[in-house]
N, C-alpha and C positions, 0 to 999 in steps of 0.2 A: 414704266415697265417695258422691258424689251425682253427679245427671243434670243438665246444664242447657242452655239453647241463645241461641246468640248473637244479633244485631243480624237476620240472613239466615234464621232459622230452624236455622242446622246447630247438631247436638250436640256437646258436649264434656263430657268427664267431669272433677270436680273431688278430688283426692284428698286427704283429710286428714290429714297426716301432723304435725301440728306436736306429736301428743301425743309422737313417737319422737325428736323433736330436746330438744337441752339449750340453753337460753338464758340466758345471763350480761348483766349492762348494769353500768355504773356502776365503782364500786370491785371489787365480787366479780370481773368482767371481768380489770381491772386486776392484781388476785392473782395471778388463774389463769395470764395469761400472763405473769406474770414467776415465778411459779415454777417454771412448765414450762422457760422457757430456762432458769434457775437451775439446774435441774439435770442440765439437759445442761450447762452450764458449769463446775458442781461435778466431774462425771464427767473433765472434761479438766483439768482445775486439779494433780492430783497428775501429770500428766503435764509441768508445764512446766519447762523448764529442763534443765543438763548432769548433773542426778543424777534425772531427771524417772523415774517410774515407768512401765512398757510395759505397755500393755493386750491379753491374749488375746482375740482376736473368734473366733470359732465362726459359722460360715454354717450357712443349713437342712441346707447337704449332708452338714455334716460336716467341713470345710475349715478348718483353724486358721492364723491369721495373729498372729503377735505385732508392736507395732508402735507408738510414740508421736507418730506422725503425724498431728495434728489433721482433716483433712477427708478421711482413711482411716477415722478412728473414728467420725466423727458418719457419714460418709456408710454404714457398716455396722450402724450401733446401729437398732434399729429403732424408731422412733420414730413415734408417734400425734398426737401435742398438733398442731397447725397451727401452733400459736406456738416449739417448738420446731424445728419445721423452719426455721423462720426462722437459726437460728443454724449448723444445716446449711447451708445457701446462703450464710453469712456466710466458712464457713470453704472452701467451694468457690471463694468470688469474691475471695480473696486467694490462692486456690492459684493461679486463673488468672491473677491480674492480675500477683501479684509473685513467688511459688512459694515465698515461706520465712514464717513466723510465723503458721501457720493454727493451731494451739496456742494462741497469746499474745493472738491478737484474740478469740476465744470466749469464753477467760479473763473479758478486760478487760469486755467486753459484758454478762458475768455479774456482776461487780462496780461496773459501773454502773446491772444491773439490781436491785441487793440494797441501794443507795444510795437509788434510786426508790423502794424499799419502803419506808426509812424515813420516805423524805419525806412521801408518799402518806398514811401512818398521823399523819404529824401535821399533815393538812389541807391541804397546797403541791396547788393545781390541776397535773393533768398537761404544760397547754401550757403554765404556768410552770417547771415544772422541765425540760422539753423545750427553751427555749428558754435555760435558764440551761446546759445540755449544750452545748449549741448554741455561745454566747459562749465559754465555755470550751474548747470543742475549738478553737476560734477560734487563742486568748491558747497553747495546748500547741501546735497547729500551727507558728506564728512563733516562738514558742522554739526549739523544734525545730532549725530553719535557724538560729536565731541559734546555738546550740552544737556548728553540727556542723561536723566540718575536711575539707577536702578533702584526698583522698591519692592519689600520686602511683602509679598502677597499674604504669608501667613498672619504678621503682626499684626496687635487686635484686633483679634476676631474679622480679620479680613476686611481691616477699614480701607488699605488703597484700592482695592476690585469695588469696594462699592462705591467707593468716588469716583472711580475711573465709569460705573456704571451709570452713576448720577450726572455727569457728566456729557452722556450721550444722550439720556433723559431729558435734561437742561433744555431744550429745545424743543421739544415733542408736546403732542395737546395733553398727555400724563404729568406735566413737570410739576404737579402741584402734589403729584404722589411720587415721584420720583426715588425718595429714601426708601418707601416700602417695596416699589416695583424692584431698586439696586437688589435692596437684600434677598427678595426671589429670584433675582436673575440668579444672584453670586450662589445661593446654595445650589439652583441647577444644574449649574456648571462643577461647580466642585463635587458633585454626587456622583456623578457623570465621567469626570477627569482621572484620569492617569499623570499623575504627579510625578511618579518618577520617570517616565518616560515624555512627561509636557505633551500630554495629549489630548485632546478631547472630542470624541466622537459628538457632533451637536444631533444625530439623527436619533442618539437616545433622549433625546430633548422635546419632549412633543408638545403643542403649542394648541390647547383645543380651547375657541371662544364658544360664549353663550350669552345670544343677549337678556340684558335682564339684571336688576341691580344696579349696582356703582362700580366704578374702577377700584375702590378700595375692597371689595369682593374679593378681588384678584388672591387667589392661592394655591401655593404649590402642592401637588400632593405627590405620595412617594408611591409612583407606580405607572402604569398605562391606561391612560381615562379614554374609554370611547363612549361615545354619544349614542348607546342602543340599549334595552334593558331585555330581561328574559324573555323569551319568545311566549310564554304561556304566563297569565299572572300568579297561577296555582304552584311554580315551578318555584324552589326554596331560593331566599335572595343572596346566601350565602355557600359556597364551594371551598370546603378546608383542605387543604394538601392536594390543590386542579390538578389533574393529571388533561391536556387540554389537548384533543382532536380538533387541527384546524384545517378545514375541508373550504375547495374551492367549486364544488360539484354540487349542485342543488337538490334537494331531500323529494324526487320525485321520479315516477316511471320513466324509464327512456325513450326514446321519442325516435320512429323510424324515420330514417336520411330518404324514404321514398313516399309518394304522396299512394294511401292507402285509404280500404272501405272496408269495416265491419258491418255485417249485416246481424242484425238481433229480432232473432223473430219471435221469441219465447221469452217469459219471465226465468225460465231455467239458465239461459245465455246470458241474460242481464246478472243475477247472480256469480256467476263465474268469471267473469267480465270482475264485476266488485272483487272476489274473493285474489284475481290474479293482479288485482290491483297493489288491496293490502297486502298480499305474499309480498310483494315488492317492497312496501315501506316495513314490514319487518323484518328482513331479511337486511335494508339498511341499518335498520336500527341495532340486529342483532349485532351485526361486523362492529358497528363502533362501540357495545356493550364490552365481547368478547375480548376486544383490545385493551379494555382494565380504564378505558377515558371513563373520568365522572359527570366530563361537559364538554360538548362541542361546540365550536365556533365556526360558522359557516360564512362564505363569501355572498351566496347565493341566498332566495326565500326557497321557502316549502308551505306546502299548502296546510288547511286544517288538521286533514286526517294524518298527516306524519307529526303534525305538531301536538295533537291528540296521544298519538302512539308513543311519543317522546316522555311526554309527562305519565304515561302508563308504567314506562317503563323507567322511571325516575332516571331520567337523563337531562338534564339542566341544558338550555340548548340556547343560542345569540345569533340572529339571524340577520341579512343583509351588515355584516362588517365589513368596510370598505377595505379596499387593497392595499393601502399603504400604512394602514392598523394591520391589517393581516403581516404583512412584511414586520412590520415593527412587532409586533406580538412573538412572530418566530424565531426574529435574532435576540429578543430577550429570554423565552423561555427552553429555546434549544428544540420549539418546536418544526416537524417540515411539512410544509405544506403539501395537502394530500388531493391529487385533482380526481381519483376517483376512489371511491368505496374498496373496492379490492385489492388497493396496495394499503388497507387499512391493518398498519403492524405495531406492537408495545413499543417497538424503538423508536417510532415515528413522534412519538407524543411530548409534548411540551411541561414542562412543570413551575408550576408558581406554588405559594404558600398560602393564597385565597383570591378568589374570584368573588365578590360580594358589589351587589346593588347597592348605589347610594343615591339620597334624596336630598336636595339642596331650596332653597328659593320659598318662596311664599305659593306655588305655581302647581307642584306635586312634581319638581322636574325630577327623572330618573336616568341615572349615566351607571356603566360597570366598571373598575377598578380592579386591576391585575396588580396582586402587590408581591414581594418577595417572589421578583422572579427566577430560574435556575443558572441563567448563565450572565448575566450583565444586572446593573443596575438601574434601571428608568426611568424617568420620570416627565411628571406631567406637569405642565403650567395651566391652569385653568382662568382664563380671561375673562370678565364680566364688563358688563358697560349698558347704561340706557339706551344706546341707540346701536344698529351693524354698523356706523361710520365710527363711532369711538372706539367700538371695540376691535373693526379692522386697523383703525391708526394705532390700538394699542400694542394690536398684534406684532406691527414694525416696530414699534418701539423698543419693546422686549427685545424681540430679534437684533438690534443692535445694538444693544446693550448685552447683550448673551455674547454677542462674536467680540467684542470688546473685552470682554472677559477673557473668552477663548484667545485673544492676542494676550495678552497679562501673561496668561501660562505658560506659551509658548516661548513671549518673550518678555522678561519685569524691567525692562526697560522704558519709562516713558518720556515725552519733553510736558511743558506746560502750555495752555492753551491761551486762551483772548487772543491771538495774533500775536503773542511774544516771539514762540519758534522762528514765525516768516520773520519777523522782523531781524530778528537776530541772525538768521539766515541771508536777508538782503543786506546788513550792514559787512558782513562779512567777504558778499559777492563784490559788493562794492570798493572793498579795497585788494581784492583781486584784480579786478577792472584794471587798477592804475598800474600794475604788474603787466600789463597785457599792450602790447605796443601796433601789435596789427589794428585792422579795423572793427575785428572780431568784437574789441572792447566795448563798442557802441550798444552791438544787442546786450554782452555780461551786463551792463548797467541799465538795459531796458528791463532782462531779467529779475531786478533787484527792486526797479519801478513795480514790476507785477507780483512780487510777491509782496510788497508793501502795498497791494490793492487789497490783499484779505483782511488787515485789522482796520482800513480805511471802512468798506462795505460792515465790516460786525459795530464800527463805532456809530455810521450811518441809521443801520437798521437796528440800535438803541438810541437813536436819538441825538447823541453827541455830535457835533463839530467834529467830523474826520481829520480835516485837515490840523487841527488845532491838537486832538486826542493824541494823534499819530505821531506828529509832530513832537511831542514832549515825550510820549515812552521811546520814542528812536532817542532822544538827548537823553535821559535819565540810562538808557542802556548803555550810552556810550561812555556818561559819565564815572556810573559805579558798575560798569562791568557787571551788569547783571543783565543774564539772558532772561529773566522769567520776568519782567517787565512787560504788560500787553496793555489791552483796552479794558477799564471797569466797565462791562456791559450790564452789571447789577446793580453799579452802584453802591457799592457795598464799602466806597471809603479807602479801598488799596488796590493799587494796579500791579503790586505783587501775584501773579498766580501760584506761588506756592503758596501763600497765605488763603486765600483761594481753596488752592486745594481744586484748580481744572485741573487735569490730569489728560494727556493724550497718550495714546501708544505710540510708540517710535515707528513700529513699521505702518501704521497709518499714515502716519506725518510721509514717511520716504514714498511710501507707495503713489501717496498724491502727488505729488511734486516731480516724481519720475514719469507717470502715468499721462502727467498733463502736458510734461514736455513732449514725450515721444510723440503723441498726436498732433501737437502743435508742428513738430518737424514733419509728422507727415504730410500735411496739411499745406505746407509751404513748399515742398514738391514736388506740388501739383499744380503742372500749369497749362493746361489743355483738356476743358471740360467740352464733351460734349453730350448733350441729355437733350430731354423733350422741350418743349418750352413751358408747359405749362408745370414745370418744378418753381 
């Protein structure tokens, strides 16, 4: 640390820190961060596919979650390197975009970055092999759409959405229920959708667990389930035609912003003290009567005595409902949320067809149920499970079979799964390759290598001979010109995936294969690390 002073005379201290940073340039650079993603991609690699292995995560707390959900794992592993974070936000920005194969684009990422490595080592400049990924993901993109069918979401009874749903199941600690979890997903979604316009709002989709029971439990019901029951037992368990006050202001006196002293020297003061109390809570009560609401729903608690006065004045009342029930309760029933009492107006108020208590479980559990609401249709998935770890990995499950869904509608496009697509993709890059006369062509065909690393890994983590599996659906594809040739990871007798019946969505498929390039490029032009040492 030294002294020094500017242009004006002022001082500023200079500190030198550059002896506690670690500086990489060049090729060493290049290593470092491809090994770091490598092996966070290693780590997800035995996880891929319908025999894929689940990873135990252990929090500081102590908290165990078992779980083969790609950007559940990265986003818990805890990770140092800069450059492996990179593949954390890789598997986050596919949860978000598409919700299903944050697993398979990590993978791939890591297998294009183990390709890099060979390249690297026998002299190929980085923005040469960056731009030969580049062309390549090009020539896999347009195949892609060239082999993929479009299918027809309506026909019977919506069996390609629940294949397509079973499908993202197939892997999950649920896959043993997987046909019943498809067909709640699929009606969720279609309750939900906008058809003609291919749209589907998922926030009308609510997703509430409870432990207790079995997964086969699991059932949809046609409404907004929240986890609370009526604030008073005395309070009727049924509300026909709610007209619903939902208040975010808690059902008690108001509280002075200044630190203050009542002094009570009499039994008379004590009195009046009580009497200016309850003036308060009926005076609440009266404003939300007066408004024509038959039930309120509040954000906030309230004490005995307004809950007392509630049921006096037969007003059906739901107290501490979380915020994002509140939100979700207002865009369904057209209700607005009201932060204090005195903007309590008839226009303000929400409307459903019935509020009614229901009891579920061996347990006496009670939850409330908003049905027939006034402006959207809702609905709720209600999860069950022996244990919080099944029913949180069930929770995912659904969820990515739900967005699965929600790809179908948007777009009925799909390709077929086992590793047919990559392969059919890499055989194609491959004879691009020999089209390609610069150097460029070395990465196209390392490209072609790494995407024929995805039905290697699914044929692996089933047990099969990769090399042997892989080996004969790339000859059978090339022979009879069939794309839909991949790995039996079931064993089921045909490496036809139409026969099968995997199902993938197209922009899944595109999204990963683009997603894992980009990174991979960015990745490779970077060649001047400097960080702490102990990353």
């Amino acid at each position: 640390m030294s002294l020094a002073f500017d242009d004006y005379g002022r001082p500023y201290i200079i500190l030198r820190d550059q002896g506690s940073k670690k500086r990489m340039k060049g090729l060493e650079a290049y290593k470092s961060n491809i090994l770091a993603a490598k092996a966070v991609a290693n780590t997800l690699s035995s996880s891929l596919g319908p025999k894929g292995m689940d990873k135990m995560l252990v929090s500081p707390d102590g908290d165990v979650s078992v779980t083969n959900d790609g950007s559940i794992i990265v986003e818990k592993m805890e990770i140092q390197h800069p450059t492996a974070k990179l593949l954390v936000e890789l598997s986050q920005s596919q949860d978000a975009e598409i919700g299903d194969g944050t697993t398979g684009v990590v993978v791939l990422a890591g297998k294009l970055l183990e390709q890099a490595l060979t390249l690297l080592d026998k002299g190929n400049h980085p923005l040469k092999i960056s731009d030969g990924f580049d062309r390549a993901c090009d020539v896999a993109i347009k195949h892609l759409e060239t082999i993929s069918e479009e299918i027809d979401i309506q026909a019977n009874e919506h069996e390609a959405l629940i294949q397509a749903a079973c499908t993202a199941l197939g892997s999950k600690v649920v896959s043993k229920r997987k046909r019943e979890l498809g067909k709640i997903a699929v009606t969720a979604v279609l309750d939900v959708a906008d058809l003609a316009r291919k749209d589907v709002n998922l926030d009308l989709i609510k997703i509430q667990t409870k432990t207790g029971g079995s997964v086969e439990d699991t059932r949809l019901i046609s409404g907004i389930l929240i986890d609370k029951d009526m604030s008073h037992p005395q309070m009727p368990k049924e509300v026909k035609e709610a007209k619903i006050c939902l208040l975010t202001c808690p059902f008690e006196p108001p509280k002075p912003k200044t630190k203050h002293n009542i002094n009570i020297s009499s039994a008379e003061d004590y009195k009046k003290l009580y009497q200016q109390e309850q003036q308060y809570f009926v005076d609440m009560v009266k404003l939300v009567k007066d408004s024509g609401a038959n039930i309120a729903l509040c954000q906030w608690g309230f004490d005995d005595e307004a809950n007392h006065l509630l049921l006096q004045n037969e007003l059906p009342a739901v107290r501490w409902v979380s915020g994002t029930d509140v939100e979700l309760i207002a865009m369904a029933t057209g209700a607005r949320i009201i932060p204090r009492f005195q903007e309590i107006t008839p226009e303000k108020l929400g409307k459903a067809g019935s509020v009614k208590e229901v009891q579920f479980g061996t347990s006496n559990e009670r939850m409330l149920v908003i049905e027939n609401c006034q402006c959207t249709k809702a609905v709720t998935i209600l999860i069950r499970g022996g244990s919080q770890m099944i029913v949180d990995e069930a929770k995912r499950s659904i969820h990515d079979a739900i967005c699965v869904i929600r790809n179908l509608i948007k777009d009925n496009r799909i390709v077929y799964g086992g590793g047919s697509a990559e392969l059919a993709c890499a055989i194609q890059v491959l004879q691009y390759a020999d089209e390609v006369s610069s150097v460029e062509q070395y990465a196209i065909r390392s490209f072609a290598d790494a995407l024929e690393g995805i039905p290697c890994c699914l044929a692996d983590n089933c047990g099969l001979n990769p090399i042997t599996s892989v080996a004969q659906a790339k000859s059978r594809q090339l022979q009879e010109n069939n794309p839909r040739i991949g790995i039996d990871c079931m064993e089921l007798g045909t490496t036809d995936m139409k026969e099968q019946r995997i199902y993938e969505t197209l922009s899944s498929k595109k999204q990963q294969i683009q997603l894992a390039t980009q990174v991979v490029k960015m990745i490779l032009k970077i060649d001047d690390v400097i960080a702490p040492d102990d990353y």
